[in-house]
C-alpha positions as CSV (number, residue, x, y, z in Angstrom):
1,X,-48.5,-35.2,-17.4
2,X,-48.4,-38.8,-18.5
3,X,-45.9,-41.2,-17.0
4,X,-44.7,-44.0,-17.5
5,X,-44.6,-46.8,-15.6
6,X,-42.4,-49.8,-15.9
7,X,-40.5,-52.5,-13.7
8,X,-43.7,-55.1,-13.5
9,X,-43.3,-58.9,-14.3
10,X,-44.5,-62.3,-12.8
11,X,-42.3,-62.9,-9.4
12,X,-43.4,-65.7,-6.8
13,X,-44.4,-64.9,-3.1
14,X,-41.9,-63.2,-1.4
15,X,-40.1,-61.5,-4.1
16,X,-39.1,-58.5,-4.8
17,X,-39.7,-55.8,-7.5
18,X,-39.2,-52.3,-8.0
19,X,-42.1,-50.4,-10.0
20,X,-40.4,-46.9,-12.3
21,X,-42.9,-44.0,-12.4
22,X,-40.7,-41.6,-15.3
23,X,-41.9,-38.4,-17.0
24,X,-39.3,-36.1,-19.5
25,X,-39.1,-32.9,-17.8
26,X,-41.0,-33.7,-15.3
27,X,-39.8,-32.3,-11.1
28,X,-40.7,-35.3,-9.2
29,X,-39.1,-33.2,-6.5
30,X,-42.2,-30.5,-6.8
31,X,-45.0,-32.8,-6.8
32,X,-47.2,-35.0,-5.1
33,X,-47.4,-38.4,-6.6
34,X,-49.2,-41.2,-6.0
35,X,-49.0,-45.4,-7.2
36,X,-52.5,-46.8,-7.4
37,X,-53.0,-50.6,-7.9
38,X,-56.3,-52.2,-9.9
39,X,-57.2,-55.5,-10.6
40,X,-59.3,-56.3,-13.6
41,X,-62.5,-55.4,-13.0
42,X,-62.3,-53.8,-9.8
43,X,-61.7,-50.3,-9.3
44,X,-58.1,-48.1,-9.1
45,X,-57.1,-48.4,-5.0
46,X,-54.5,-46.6,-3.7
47,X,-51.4,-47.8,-2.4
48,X,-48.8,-44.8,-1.6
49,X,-48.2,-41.3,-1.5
50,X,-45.0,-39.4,-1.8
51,X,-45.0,-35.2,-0.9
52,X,-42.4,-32.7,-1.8
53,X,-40.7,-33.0,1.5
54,X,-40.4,-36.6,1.0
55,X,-42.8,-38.1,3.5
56,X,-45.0,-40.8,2.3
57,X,-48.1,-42.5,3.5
58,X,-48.8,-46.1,2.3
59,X,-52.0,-48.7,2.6
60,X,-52.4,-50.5,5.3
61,X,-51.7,-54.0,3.3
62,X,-48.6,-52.8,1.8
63,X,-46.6,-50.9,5.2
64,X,-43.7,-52.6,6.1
65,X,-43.2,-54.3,2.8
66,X,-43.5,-51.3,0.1
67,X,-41.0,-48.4,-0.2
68,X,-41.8,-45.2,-2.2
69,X,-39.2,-43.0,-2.8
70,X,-37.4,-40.3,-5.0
71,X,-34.3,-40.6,-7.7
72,X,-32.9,-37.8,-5.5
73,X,-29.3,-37.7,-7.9
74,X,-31.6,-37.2,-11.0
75,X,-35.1,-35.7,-9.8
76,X,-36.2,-38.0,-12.9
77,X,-37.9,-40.7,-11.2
78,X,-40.1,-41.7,-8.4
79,X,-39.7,-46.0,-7.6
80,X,-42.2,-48.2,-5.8
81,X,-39.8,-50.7,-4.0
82,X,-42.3,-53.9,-3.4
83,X,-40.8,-56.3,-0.6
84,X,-42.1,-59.5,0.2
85,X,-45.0,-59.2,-2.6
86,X,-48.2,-61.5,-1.8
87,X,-50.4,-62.9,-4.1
88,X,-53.4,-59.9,-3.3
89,X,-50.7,-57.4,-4.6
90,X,-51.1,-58.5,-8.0
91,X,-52.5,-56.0,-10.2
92,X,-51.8,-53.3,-13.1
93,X,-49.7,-50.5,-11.2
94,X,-50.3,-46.9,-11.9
95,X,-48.7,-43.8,-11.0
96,X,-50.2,-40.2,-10.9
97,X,-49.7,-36.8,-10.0
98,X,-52.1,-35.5,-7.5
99,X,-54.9,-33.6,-8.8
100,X,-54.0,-35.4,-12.0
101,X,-57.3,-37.0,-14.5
102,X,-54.2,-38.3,-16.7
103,X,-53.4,-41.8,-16.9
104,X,-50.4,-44.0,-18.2
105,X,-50.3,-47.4,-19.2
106,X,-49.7,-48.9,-16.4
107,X,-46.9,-51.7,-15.4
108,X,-48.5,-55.2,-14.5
109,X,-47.4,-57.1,-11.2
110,X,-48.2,-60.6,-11.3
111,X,-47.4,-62.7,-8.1
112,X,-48.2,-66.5,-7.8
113,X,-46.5,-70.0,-7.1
């Protein structure tokens, strides 16, 4: 499945944003999915994981400050809630089911004063 992300933009330190990982038809409820981060030329890192039971797991850099979560009313989404952003969490965000080689486009975070 490809998804897409969206909910990116340019925000200064401290800011908020909330990242959209969407897929028509898609159970978000069922699945493992997963937001990775990359910065140009750098390899994909992982930020956070969210199971079918709804526990997640994040980065160390990002705990306390990121929220993953499930659109439980509509099963059709899965948000990244980013709290507090720094300028190291700047980067194309991706999101991915586990077990997944399929990649979307991406949603680009930018944060700087």
């Amino acid at each position: 499945v490809k998804f897409v992300e969206s909910g990116g933009g340019l925000v200064r330190p401290g800011e908020s944003l909330r990242l959209s990982c969407r897929a028509p038809g898609f159970a978000f409820s069922e699945a493992i999915i997963s937001w990775y981060r990359q910065v140009p030329g750098q390899a994909r890192q992982w930020v956070a994981t969210i199971v079918p039971g709804g526990d997640t797991r994040y980065t160390d850099s990002v705990k306390g400050r990121f929220t993953l979560y499930r659109d439980v009313a509509t099963n059709a989404a899965v948000y990244l809630q980013m709290d507090n952003l720094k300028p190291e969490d700047t980067g194309v965000y991706y999101c991915q089911e586990y077990d997944s080689t399929t990649w979307g486009e991406g949603t680009l975070v930018t944060v700087s004063s």
